[in-house]
C-alpha positions as CSV (number, residue, x, y, z in Angstrom):
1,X,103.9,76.5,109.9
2,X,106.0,77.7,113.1
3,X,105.0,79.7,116.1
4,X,105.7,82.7,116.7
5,X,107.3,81.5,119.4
6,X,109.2,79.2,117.6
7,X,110.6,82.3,115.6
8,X,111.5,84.3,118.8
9,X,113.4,81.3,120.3
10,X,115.2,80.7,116.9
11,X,116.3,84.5,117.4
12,X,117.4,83.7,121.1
13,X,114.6,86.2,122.2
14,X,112.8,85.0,125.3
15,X,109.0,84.9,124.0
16,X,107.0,87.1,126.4
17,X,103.4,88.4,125.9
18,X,104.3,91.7,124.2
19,X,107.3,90.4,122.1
20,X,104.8,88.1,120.8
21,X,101.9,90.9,120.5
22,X,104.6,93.3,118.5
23,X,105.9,89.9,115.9
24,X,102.3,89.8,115.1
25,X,101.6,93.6,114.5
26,X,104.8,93.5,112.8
27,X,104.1,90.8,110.5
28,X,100.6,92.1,109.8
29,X,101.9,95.0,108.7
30,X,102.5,95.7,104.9
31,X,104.6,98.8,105.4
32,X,107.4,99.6,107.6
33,X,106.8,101.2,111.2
34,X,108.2,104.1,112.9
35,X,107.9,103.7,116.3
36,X,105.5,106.0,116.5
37,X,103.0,103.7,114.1
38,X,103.9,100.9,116.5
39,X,103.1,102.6,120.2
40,X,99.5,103.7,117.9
41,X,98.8,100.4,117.8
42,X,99.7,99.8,121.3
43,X,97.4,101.9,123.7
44,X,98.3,100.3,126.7
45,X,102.3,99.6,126.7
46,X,104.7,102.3,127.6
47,X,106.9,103.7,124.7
48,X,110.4,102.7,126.6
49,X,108.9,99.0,126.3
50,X,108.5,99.2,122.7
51,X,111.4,100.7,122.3
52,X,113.4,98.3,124.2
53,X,111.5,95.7,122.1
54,X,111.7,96.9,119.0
55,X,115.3,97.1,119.5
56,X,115.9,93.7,120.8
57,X,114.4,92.6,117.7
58,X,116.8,94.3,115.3
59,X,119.7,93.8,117.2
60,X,119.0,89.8,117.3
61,X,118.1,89.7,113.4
62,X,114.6,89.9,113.4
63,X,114.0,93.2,111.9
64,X,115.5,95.8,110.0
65,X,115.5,100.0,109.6
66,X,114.6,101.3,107.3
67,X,116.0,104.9,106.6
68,X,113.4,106.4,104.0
69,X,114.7,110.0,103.9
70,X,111.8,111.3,106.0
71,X,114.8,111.6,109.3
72,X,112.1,109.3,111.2
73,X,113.4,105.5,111.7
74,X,111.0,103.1,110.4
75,X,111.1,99.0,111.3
76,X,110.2,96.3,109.1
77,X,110.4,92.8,109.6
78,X,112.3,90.5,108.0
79,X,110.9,87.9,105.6
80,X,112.1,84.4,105.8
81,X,114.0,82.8,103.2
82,X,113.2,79.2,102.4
83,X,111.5,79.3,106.0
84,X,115.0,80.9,107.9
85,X,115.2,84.6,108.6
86,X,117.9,85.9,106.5
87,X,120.5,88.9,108.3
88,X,122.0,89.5,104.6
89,X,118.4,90.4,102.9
90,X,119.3,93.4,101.1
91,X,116.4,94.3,99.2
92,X,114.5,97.5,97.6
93,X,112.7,99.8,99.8
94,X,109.7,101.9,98.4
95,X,108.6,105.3,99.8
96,X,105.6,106.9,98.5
97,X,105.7,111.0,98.1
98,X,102.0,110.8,98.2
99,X,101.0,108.8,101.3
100,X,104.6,108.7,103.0
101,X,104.3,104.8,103.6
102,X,107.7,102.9,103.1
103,X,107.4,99.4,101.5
104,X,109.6,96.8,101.5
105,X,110.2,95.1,98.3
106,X,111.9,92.1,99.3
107,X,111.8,90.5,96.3
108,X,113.9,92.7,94.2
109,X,117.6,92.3,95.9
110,X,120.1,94.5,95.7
111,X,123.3,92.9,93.8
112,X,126.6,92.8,95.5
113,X,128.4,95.6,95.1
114,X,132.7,95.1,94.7
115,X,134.2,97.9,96.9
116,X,137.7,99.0,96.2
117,X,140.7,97.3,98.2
118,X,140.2,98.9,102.1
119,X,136.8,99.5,102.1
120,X,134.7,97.8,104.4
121,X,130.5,98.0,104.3
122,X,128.7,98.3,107.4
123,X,125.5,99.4,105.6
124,X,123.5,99.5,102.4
125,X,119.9,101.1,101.3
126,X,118.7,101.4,98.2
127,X,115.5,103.4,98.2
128,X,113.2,104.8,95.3
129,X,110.7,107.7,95.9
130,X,107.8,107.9,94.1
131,X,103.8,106.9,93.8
132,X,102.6,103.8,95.4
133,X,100.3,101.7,93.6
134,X,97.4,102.6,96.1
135,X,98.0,106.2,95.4
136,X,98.3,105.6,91.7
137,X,95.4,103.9,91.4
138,X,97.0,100.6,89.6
């Protein structure tokens, strides 16, 4: 298994004690973030910091936002494939009406998509709205 710090080197992020401390919440999370969530969990560190962090994470391939509909960013982190982060995941995101939670479902991908001659993709979500199983009760 690697380290966490293993994981920020392989990113080129310098692993200090709250980069480490957000990885963890991160990956313990089940749903995506809004940065809100994360400074929650996070009494003692000022917002700019996990900002900054948060940031640093996405723009180094680490993480990913999420843009649910609800106008509000939300973070995820990215799920290794065969063990190596993956910058091209492009997966399913969930949102849930009921308890506004965003879930990733990384492992329903979305299929590559031919564009017409001259266009050029910067982006790509695909999200469904609906009932979470918690809220459904399956």
């Amino acid at each position: 298994m690697v380290s966490i710090e293993q994981v920020l080197r392989d990113h080129q992020i310098r692993p200090t004690a709250i980069r480490l401390l957000m990885y963890r919440f991160l990956k313990d999370s089940q749903v995506a973030l809004s940065l809100n969530d994360i400074e929650s969990g996070f009494d003692q560190s000022e917002r700019t910091t996990l900002y900054r962090t948060i940031k640093t994470f996405e723009r180094k391939g680490l993480v990913h936002q999420v843009d649910d509909g609800t106008g509000v960013a939300k973070y995820a982190l990215d799920k290794p494939a065969n063990g190596k982060q993956s910058t091209q995941d492009l997966h399913l995101h969930f949102h849930c009406t009921n308890c506004n939670e965003t879930t990733c479902l990384t492992e329903h991908k979305i299929p590559h998509i031919s564009l017409p001659t001259g266009f050029i993709p910067e982006d790509m979500n695909l999200l469904i709205k609906g009932v979470c199983d918690k809220c459904s009760g399956q």
